[in-house]
Backbone as JSON Lines, residues from 0, in Angstrom:
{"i":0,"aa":"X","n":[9.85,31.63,-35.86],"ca":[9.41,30.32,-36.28],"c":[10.13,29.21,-35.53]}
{"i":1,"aa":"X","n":[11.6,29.45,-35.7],"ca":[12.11,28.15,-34.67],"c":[11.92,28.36,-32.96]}
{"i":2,"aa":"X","n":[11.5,29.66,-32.9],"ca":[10.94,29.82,-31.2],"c":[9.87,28.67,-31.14]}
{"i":3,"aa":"X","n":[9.26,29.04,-31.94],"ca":[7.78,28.07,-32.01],"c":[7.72,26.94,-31.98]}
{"i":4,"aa":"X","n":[8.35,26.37,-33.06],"ca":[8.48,25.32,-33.04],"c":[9.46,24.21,-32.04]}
{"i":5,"aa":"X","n":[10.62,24.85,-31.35],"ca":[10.79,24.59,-29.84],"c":[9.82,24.16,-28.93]}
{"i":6,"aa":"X","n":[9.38,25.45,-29.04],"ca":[8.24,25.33,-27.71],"c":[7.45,24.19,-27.77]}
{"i":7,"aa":"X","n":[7.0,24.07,-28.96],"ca":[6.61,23.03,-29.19],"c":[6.46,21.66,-29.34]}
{"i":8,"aa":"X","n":[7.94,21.47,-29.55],"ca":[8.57,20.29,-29.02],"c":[8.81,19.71,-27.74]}
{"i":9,"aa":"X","n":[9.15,21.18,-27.22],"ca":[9.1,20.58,-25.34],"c":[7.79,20.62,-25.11]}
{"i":10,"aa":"X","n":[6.46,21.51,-25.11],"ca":[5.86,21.24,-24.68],"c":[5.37,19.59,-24.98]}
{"i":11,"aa":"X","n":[5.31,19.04,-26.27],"ca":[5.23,17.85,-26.49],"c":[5.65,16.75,-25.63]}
{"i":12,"aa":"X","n":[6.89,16.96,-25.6],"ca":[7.91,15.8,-24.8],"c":[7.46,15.88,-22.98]}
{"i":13,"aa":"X","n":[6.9,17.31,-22.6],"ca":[6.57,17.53,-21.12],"c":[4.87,16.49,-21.37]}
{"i":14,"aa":"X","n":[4.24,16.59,-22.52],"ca":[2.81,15.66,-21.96],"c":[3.05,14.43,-22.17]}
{"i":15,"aa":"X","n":[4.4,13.63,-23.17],"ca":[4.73,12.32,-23.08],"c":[5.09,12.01,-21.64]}
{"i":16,"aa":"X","n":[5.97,13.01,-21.43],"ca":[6.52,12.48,-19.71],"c":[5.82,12.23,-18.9]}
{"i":17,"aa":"X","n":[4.54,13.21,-18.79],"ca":[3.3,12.9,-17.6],"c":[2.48,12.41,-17.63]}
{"i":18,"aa":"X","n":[2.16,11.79,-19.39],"ca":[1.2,10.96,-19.11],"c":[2.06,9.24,-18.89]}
{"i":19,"aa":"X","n":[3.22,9.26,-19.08],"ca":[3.37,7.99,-19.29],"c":[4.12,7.7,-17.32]}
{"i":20,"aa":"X","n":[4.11,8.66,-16.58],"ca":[4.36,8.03,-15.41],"c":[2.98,8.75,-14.88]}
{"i":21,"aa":"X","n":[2.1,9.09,-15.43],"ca":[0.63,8.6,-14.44],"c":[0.1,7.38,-14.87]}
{"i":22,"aa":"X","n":[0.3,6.73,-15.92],"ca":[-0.09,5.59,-16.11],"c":[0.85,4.52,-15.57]}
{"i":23,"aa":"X","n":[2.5,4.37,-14.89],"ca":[2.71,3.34,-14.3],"c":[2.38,3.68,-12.6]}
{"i":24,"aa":"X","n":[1.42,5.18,-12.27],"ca":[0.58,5.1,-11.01],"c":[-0.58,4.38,-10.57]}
{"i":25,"aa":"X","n":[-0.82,4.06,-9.64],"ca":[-1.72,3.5,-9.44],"c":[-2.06,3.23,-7.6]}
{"i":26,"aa":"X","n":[-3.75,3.59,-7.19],"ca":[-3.79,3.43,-5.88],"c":[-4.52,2.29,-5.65]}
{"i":27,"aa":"X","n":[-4.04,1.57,-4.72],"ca":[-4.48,0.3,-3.85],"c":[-5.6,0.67,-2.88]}
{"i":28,"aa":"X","n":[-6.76,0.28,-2.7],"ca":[-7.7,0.73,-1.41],"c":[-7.76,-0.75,-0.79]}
{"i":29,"aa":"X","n":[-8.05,-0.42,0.45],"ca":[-8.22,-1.54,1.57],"c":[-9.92,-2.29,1.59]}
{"i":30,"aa":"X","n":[-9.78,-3.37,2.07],"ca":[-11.13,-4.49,2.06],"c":[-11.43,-3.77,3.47]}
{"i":31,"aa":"X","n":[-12.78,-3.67,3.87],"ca":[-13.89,-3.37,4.86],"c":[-12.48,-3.9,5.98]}
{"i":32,"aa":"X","n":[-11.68,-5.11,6.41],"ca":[-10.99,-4.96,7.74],"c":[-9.94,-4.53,7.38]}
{"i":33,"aa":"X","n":[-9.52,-3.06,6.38],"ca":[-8.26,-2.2,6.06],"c":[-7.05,-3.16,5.92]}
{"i":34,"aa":"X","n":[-7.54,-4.52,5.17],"ca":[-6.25,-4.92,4.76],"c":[-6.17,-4.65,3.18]}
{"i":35,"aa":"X","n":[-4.88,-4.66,2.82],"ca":[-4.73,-4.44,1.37],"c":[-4.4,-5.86,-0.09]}
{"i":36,"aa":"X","n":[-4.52,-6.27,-0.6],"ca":[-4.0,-7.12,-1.61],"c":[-3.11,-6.73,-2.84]}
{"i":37,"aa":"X","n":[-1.77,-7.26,-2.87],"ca":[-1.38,-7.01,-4.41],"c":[-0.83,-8.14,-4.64]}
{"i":38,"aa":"X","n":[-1.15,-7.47,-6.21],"ca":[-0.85,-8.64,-7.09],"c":[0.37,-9.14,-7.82]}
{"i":39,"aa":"X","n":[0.94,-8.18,-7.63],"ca":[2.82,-8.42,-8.42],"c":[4.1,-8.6,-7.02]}
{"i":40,"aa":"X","n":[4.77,-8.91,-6.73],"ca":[6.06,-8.71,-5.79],"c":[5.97,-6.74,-5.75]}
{"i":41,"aa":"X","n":[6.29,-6.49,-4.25],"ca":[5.75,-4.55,-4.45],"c":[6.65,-4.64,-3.35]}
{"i":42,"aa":"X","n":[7.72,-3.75,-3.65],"ca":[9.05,-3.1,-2.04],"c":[8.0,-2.05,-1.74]}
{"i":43,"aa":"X","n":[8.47,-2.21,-0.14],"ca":[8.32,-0.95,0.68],"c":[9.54,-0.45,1.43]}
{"i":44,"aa":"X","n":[10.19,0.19,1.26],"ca":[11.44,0.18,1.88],"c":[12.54,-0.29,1.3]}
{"i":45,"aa":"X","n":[12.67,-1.1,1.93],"ca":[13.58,-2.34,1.61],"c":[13.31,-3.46,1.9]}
{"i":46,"aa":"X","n":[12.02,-3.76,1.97],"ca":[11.55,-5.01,2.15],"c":[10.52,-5.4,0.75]}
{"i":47,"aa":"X","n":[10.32,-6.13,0.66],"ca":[9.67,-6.8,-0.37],"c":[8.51,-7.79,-0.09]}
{"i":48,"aa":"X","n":[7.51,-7.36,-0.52],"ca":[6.47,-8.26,0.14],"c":[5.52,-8.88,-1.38]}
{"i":49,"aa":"X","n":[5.73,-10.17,-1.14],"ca":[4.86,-11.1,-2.2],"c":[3.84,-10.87,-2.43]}
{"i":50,"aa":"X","n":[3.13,-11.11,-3.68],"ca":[1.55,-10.96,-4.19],"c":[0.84,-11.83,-3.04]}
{"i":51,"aa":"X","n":[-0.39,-11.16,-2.48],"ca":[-1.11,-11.99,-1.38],"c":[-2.27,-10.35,-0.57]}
{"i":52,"aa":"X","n":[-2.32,-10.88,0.09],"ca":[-3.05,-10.11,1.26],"c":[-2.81,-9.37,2.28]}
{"i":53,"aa":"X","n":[-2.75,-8.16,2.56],"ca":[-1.82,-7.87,3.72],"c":[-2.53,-6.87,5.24]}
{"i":54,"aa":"X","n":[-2.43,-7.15,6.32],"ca":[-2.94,-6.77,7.42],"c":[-1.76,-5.54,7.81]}
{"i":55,"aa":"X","n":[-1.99,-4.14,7.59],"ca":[-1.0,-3.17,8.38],"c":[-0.96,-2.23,9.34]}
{"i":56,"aa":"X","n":[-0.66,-2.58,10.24],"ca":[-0.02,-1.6,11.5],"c":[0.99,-0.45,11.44]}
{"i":57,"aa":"X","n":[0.28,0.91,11.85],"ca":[1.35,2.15,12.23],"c":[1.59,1.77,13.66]}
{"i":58,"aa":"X","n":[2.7,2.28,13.89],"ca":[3.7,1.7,14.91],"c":[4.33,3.09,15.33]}
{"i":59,"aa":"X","n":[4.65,4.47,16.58],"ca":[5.41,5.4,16.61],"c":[5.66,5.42,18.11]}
{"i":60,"aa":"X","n":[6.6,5.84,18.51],"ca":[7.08,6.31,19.52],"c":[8.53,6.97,19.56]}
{"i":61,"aa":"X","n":[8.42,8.1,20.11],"ca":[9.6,8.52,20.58],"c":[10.39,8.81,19.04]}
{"i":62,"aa":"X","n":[9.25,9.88,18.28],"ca":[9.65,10.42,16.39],"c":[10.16,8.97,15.57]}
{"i":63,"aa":"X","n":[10.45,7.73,16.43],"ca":[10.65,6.77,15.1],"c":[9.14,6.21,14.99]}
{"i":64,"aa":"X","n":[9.01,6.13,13.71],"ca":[7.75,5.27,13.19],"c":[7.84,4.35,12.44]}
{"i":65,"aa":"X","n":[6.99,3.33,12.05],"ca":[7.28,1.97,11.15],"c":[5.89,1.5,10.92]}
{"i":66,"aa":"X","n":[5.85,0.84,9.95],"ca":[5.16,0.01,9.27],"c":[5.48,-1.55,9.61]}
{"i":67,"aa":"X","n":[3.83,-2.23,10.25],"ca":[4.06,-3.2,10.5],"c":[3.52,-4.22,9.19]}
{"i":68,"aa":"X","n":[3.91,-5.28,8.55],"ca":[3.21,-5.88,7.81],"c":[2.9,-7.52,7.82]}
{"i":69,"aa":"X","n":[1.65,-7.9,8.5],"ca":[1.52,-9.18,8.37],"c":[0.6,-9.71,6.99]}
{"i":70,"aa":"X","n":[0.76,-11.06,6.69],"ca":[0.39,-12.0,5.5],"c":[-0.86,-12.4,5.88]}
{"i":71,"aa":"X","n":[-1.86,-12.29,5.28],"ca":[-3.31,-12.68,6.21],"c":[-3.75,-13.81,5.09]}
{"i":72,"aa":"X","n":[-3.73,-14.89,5.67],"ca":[-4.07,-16.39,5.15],"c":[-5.66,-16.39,5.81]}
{"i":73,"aa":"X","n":[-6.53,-17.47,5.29],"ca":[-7.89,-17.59,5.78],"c":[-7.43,-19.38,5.77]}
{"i":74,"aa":"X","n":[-8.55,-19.9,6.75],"ca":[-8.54,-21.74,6.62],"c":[-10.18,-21.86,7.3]}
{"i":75,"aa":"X","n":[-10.71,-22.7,6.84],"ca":[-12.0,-23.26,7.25],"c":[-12.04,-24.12,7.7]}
{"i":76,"aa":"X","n":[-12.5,-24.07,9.22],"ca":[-12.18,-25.18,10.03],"c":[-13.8,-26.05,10.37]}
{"i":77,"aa":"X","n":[-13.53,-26.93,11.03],"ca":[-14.81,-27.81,11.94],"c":[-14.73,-27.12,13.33]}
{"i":78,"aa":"X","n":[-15.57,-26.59,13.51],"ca":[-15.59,-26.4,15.03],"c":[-16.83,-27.23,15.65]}
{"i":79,"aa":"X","n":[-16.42,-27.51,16.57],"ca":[-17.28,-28.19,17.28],"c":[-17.48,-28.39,19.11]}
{"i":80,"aa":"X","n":[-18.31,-27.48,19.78],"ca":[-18.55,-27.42,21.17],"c":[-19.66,-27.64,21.91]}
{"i":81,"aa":"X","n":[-20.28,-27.25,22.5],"ca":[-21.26,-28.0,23.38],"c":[-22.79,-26.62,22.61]}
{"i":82,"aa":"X","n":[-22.27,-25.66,22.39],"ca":[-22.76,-24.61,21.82],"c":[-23.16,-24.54,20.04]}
{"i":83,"aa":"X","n":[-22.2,-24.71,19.26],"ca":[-22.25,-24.52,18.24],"c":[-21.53,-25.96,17.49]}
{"i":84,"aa":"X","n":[-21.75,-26.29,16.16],"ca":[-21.0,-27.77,15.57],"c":[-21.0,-26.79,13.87]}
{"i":85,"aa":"X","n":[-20.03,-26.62,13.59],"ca":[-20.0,-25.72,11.98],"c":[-18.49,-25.65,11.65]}
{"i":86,"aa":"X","n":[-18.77,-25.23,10.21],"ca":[-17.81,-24.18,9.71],"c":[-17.56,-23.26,9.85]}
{"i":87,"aa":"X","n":[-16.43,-23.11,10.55],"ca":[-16.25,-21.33,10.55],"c":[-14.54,-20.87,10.0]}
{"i":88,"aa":"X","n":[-14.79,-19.74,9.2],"ca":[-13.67,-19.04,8.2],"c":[-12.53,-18.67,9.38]}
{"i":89,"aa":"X","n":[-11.64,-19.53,9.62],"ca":[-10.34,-18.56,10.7],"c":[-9.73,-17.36,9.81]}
{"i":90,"aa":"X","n":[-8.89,-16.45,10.33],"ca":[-8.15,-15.51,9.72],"c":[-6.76,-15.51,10.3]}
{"i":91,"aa":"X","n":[-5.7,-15.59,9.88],"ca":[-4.43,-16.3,10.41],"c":[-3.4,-15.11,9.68]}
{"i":92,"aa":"X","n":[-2.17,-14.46,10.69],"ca":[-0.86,-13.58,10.65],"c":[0.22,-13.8,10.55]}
{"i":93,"aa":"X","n":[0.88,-13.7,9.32],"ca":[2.4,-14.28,9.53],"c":[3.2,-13.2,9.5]}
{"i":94,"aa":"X","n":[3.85,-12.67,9.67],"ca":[4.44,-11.42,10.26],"c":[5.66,-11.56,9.16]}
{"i":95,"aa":"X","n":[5.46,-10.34,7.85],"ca":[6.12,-10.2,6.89],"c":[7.62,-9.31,7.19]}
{"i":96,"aa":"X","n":[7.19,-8.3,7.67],"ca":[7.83,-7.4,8.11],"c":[7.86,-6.13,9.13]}
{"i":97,"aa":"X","n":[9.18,-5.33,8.96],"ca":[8.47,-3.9,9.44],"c":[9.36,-2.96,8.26]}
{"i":98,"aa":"X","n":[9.1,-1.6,8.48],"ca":[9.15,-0.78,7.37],"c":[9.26,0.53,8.3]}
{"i":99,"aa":"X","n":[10.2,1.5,8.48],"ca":[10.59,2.53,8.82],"c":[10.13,3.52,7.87]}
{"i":100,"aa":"X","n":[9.73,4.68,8.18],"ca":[9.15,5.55,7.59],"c":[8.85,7.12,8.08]}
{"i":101,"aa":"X","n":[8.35,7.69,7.21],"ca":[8.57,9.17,7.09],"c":[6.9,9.5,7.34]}
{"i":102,"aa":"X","n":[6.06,10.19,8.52],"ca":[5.02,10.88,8.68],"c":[4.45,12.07,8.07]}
{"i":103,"aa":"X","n":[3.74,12.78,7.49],"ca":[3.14,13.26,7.09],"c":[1.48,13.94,7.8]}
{"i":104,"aa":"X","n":[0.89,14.54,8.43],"ca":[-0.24,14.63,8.87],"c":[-1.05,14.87,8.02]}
{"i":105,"aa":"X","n":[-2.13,14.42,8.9],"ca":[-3.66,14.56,7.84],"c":[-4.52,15.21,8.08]}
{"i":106,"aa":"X","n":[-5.49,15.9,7.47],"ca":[-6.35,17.04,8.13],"c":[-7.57,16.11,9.2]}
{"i":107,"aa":"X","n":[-7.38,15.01,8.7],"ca":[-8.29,14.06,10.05],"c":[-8.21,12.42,9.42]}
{"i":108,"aa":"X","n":[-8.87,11.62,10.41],"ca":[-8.78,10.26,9.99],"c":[-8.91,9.82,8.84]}
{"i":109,"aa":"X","n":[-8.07,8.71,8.68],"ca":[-8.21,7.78,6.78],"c":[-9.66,7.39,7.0]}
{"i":110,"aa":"X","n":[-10.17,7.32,6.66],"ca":[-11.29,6.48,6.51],"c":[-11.3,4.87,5.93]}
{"i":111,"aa":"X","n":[-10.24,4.49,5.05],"ca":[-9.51,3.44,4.53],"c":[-8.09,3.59,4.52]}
{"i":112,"aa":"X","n":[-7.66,1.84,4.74],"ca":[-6.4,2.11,4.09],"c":[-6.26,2.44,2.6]}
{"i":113,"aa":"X","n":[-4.84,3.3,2.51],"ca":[-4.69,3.22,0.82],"c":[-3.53,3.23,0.58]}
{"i":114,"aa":"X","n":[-2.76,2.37,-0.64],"ca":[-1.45,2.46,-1.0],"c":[-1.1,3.17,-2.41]}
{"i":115,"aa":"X","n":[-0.3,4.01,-2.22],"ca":[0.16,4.77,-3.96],"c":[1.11,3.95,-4.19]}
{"i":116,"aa":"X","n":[0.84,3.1,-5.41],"ca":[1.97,2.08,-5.74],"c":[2.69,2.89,-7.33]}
{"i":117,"aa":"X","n":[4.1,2.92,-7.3],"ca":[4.5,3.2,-8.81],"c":[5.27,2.19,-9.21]}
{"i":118,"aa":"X","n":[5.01,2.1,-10.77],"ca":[6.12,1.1,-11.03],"c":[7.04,1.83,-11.85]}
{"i":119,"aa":"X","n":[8.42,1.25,-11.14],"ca":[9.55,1.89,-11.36],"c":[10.39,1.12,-12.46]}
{"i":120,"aa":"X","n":[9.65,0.47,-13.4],"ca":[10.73,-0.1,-14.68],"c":[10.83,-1.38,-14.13]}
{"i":121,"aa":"X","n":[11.2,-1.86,-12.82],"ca":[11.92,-3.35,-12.4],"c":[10.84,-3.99,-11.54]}
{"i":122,"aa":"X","n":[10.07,-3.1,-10.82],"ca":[9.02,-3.55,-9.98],"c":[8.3,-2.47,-9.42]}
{"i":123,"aa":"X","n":[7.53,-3.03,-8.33],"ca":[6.3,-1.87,-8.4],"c":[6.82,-1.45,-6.82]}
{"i":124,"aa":"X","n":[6.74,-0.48,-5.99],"ca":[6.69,-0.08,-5.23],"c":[6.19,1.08,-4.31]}
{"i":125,"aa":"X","n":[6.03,0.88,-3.24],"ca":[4.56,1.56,-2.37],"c":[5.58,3.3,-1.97]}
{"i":126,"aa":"X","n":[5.16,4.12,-2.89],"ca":[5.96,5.66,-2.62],"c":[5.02,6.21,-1.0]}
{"i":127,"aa":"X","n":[3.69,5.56,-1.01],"ca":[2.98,6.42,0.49],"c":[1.89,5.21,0.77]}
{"i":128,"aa":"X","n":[1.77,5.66,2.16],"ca":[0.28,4.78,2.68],"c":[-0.21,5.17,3.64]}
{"i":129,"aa":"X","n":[-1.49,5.2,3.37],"ca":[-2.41,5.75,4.64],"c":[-3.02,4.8,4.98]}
{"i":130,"aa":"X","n":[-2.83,4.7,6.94],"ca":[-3.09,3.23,7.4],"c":[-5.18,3.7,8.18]}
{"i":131,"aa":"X","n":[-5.96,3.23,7.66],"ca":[-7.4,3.25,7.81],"c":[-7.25,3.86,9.73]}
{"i":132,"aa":"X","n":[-8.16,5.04,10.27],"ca":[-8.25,4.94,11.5],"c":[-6.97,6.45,12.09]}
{"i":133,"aa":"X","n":[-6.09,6.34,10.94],"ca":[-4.86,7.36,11.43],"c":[-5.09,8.35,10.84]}
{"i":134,"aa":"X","n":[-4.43,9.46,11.44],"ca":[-4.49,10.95,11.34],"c":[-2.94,11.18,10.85]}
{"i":135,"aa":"X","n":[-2.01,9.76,10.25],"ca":[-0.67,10.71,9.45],"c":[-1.19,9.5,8.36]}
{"i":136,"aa":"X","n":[0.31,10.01,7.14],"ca":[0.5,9.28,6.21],"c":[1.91,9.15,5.87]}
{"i":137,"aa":"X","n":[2.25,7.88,6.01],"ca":[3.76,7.08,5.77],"c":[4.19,7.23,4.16]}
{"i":138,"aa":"X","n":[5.1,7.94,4.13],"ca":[6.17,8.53,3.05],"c":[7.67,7.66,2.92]}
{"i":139,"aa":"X","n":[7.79,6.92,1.67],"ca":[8.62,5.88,1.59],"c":[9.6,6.71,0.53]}
C-alpha cells in the first residue's frame, strides 16, 4: 500500500513538473522576410534584445559561428523622381548585436525562421533558433 501510494505521488509531482515548464515554452515563427518579433525583453546569450522586430543572420567560419541581430524599424517616405512621385514603406537596420553559438545540423533547409523561447522565472530567453534558408540550428 505505501509502495503505491509513493508511486503515486511521484508520478503526480513528475506531470506537475512537465506540464508547468511546457507551458513557460513557447515557439516564435518568422514574417514571410524571416524576421522575428517579441514582445517582452528575451536574452540570447548574453545579450539582451528589446521587444520590437528582428532581422537575423547565421554567420560561420573557421567552427566559430554567431548570430547576427539587427532592429528592423519601417518609415514612409515621399519619394519623388522623374519616374515615379509616392509613398513608399523604407525598411531600416540597427545592428543589435552578435551572439556566439553552438550548431546543430538539419536533415535539410528551415523553411522559416523559428525561435524556442523559455521563460526562466526572471525573463524569457531564446534556448535554439533556426535561421529560414539554413541547413544547422543555433543552440544557446
Amino acid at each position: 500500500m505505501r509502495v503505491r501510494a509513493l508511486s503515486l505521488i511521484v508520478l503526480t509531482c513528475a506531470l506537475l513538473c512537465t506540464n508547468s515548464s511546457a507551458a513557460d515554452r513557447k515557439v516564435v515563427e518568422s514574417n514571410e522576410k524571416g524576421d522575428i518579433t517579441l514582445t517582452q525583453p528575451t536574452r540570447v546569450g548574453n545579450l539582451t534584445l528589446q521587444p520590437g522586430t528582428y532581422s537575423i543572420e547565421e554567420h560561420g567560419s573557421h567552427g566559430q559561428h554567431f548570430l547576427r541581430f539587427q532592429q528592423v524599424k519601417y518609415s514612409t517616405d515621399l519619394e519623388a523622381n522623374w519616374s515615379y512621385t509616392g509613398w513608399v514603406k523604407n525598411r531600416h537596420l540597427t545592428e543589435a548585436g552578435k551572439v556566439d553559438c553552438e550548431q546543430q545540423p538539419l536533415e535539410k533547409k528551415a523553411k522559416s525562421t523559428v525561435a524556442d523561447i523559455i521563460n526562466d522565472g526572471e525573463a524569457q530567453r531564446i534556448s535554439q533558433l533556426t535561421v529560414k534558408g539554413k541547413k544547422v540550428s543555433c543552440v544557446f
